[in-house]
N, C-alpha and C positions, 0 to 999 in steps of 0.2 A: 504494500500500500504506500502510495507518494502522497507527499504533499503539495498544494497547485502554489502557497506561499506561504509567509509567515501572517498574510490579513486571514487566510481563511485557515488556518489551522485549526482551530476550535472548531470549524466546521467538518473537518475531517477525520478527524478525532473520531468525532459523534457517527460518524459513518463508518469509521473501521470498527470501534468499540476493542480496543486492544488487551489482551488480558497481563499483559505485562508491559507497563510504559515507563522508560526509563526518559527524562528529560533536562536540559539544565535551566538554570537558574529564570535566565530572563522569560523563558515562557511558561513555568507556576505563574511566575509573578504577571504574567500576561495574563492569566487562567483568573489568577483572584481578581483583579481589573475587572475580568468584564464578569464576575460573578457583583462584585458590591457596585457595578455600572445600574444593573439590574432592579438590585437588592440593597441599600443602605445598609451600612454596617450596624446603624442605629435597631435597625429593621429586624436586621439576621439575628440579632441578641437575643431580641425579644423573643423571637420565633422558638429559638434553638434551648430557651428556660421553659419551654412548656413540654413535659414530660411527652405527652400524647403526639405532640404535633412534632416534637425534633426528628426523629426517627423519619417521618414522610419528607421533611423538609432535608434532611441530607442527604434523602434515595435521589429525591428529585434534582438537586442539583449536582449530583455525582453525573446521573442520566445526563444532565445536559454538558456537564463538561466531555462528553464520551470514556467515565470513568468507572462505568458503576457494575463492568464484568472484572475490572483489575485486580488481580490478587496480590498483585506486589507493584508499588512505585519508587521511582526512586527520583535522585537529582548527583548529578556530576559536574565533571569538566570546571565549575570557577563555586566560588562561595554563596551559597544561598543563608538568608538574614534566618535564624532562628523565628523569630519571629513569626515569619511567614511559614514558616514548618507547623508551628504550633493554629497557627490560620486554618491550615489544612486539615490539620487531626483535630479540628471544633468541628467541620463537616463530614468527621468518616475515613478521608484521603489520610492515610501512614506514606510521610513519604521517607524512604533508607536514604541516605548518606554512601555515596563509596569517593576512591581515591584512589587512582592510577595518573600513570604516565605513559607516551611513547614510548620511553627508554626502560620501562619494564614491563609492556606487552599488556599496559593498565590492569596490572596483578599486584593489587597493593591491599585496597582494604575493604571493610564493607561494612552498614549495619542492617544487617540481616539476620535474624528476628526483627521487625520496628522494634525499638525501645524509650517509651515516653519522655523518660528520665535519662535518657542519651542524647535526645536534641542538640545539635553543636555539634557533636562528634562526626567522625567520617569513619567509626567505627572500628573493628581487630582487623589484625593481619590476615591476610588469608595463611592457609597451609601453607609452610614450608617458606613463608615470606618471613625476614625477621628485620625487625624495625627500631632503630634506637635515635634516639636524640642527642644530639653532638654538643659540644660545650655552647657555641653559640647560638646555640637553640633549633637550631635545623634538622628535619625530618632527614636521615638516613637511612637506604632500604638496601639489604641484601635478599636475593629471592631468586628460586629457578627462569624463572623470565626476564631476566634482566639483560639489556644489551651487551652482546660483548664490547662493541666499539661505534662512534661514527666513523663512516664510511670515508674512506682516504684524509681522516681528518685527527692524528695522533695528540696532538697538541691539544683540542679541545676534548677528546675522552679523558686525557690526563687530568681535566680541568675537573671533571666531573663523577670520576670513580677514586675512592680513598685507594689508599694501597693495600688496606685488607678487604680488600672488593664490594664496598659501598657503594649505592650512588645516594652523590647529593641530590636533594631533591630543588632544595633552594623555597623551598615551604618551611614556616616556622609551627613548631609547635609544643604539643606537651601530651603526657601517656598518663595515665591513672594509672590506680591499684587493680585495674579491672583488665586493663590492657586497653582502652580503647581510646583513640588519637582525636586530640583538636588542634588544629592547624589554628594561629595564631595570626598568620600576615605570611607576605613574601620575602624573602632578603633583601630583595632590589628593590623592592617599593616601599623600604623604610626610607624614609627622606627626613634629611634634618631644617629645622626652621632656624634663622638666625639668631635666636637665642642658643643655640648651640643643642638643642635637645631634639630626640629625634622621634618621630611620631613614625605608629601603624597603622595605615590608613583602613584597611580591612576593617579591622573592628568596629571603628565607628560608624562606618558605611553601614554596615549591619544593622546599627541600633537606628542613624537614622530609616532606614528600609521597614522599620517597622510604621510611619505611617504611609498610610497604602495611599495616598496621593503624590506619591513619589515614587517615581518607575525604576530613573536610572542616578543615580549620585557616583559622584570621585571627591574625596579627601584631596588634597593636594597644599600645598604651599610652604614647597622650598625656600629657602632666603627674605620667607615673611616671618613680622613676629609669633605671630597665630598662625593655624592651619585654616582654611575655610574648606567651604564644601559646595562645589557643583553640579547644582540636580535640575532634572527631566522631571518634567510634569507629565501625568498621565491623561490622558485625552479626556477621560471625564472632567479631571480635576480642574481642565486647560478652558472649559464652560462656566465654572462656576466665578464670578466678582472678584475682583485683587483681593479685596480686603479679607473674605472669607480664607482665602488661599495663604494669605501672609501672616494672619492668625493662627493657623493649623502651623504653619511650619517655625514661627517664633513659639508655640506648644512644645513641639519638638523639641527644636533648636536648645530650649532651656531644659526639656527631659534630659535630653543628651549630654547636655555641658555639664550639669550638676553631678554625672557619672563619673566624667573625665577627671585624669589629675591636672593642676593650672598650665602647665603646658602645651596641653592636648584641648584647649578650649577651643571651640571653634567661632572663629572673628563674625563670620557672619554666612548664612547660605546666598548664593548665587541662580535666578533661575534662567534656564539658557531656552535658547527657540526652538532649536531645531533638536531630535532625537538624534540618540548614537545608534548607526547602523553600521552594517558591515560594506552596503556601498557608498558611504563618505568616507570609511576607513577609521575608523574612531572605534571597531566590534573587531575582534577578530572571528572567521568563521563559526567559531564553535559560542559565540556570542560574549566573549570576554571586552574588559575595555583595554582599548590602546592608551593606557594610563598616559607614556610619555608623547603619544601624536595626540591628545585631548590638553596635555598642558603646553604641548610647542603652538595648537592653534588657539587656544585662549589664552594664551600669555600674557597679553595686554589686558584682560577681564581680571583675570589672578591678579595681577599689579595695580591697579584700578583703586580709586579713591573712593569708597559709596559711604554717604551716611548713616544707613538706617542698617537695620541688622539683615534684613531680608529688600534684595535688590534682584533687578533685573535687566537683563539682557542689552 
């Protein structure tokens, strides 16, 4: 079964009815969009506290997401917000966690059984995979799948396999007592701000992504005193009055700051026009963000003087 694009996917979903959907991030978060487009979140609440009534209301919108023959979901490929995991398992949807790479034949991890109380995690190693965390906090995997080498390229396998046969993974993170892995941030996407300290932009991307009128965000702000944060409005949200809109996200803005330690405050959010796709090159295929081609073409916006805490475009 193909898909005709990324507009009509939710329509094709509902016509294969897939019983095992594995997907990344950006298109859950597609999925809940045009579920509270629908349905106000104010709405779904209500609905989903009346004993009688939750149960038909999460068949029925499993039904229309083309969800509701699925025995196992998942999410891959880049980081999805907690948040919106827990979104999903209010209507029914368990979606696992895994974690691979090219250069291990993406035989890394997985959580499989769902487990409520594991949200975050990208769960155990598989068999015969073994996973340890390096001094500077990086995921390293040894496992029967792992590449021997790139191809005529000696110099950069060196780069990337310890000498007792690791690969870096260049994900940060951290292992319980249970075994099960939370990736933290990237290495290369820690950037430091001119007060000399260095922020992880993953995380708080995350915590903002918990409000759902926010599609796509990027942390950034190298050689500012603060970090700020770059976010995509969602099409509904993109209908409703400034003022409604700049409310909602100075809500946030303050949830979130009040988390952070004062270094990681974020100066103010930014909201941009146009979506990140993979044909303006700002996505990468598999729907990741081109962190540093989204800060070399806003460069000017990042550096920018605004007043108010919440600006725009």
């Amino acid at each position: 079964s193909f898909i005709e694009s990324l507009d009509t996917f939710s329509r094709d979903i509902c016509a294969t009815q897939p019983t095992l959907f594995i997907s990344v991030p950006r298109l859950w978060t597609r999925f809940q969009m045009g579920v509270l487009a629908n349905m106000p979140q104010k709405k779904l609440n209500f609905l989903l506290s009346i004993p009688i009534v939750k149960n038909v209301v999460k068949k029925k919108i499993q039904q229309k997401l083309g969800l509701s023959e699925a025995r196992l979901c998942a999410s891959g490929s880049a980081p999805i917000p907690a948040s919106t995991l827990e979104w999903f398992r209010t209507i029914g949807v368990n979606i696992s966690e895994g974690w691979g790479m090219t250069e291990n034949s993406a035989y890394g991890t997985c959580c499989v059984p769902f487990r409520a109380d594991k949200i975050g995690c990208i769960g155990k190693a598989y068999e015969g995979v073994d996973i340890r965390i390096a001094e500077d906090g990086e995921i390293q995997v040894k496992g029967p799948c792992n590449m021997k080498e790139y191809y005529l390229e000696p110099k950069k396998t060196a780069e990337v396999l310890t000498n007792d046969g690791y690969l870096k993974t260049g994900d940060k993170g951290s292992i319980d007592n249970e075994g099960f892995i939370k990736i933290t941030g990237r290495l290369k996407e820690i950037f430091k701000t001119s007060k000399g300290k260095y922020i992880a932009p993953v995380p708080i991307e995350s915590k903002l992504m918990a409000n759902s009128i926010i599609e796509q965000v990027c942390v950034t702000g190298s050689h500012l005193k603060q970090p700020i944060g770059l976010v995509v409005l969602s099409a509904d949200a993109l209908k409703k009055p400034f003022e409604e809109i700049e409310h909602s996200l100075l809500v946030t803005l303050e949830e979130v700051n009040s988390s952070l330690e004062s270094h990681a405050i974020l100066d103010r959010l930014i909201i941009l026009k146009d979506e990140w796709t993979v044909e303006n090159d700002l996505l990468t295929p598999t729907l990741k963000i081109k962190r540093h081609t989204l800060e070399s073409k806003y460069e000017d916006l990042i550096s920018g003087d605004f007043k108010g805490k919440i600006a725009k475009q």
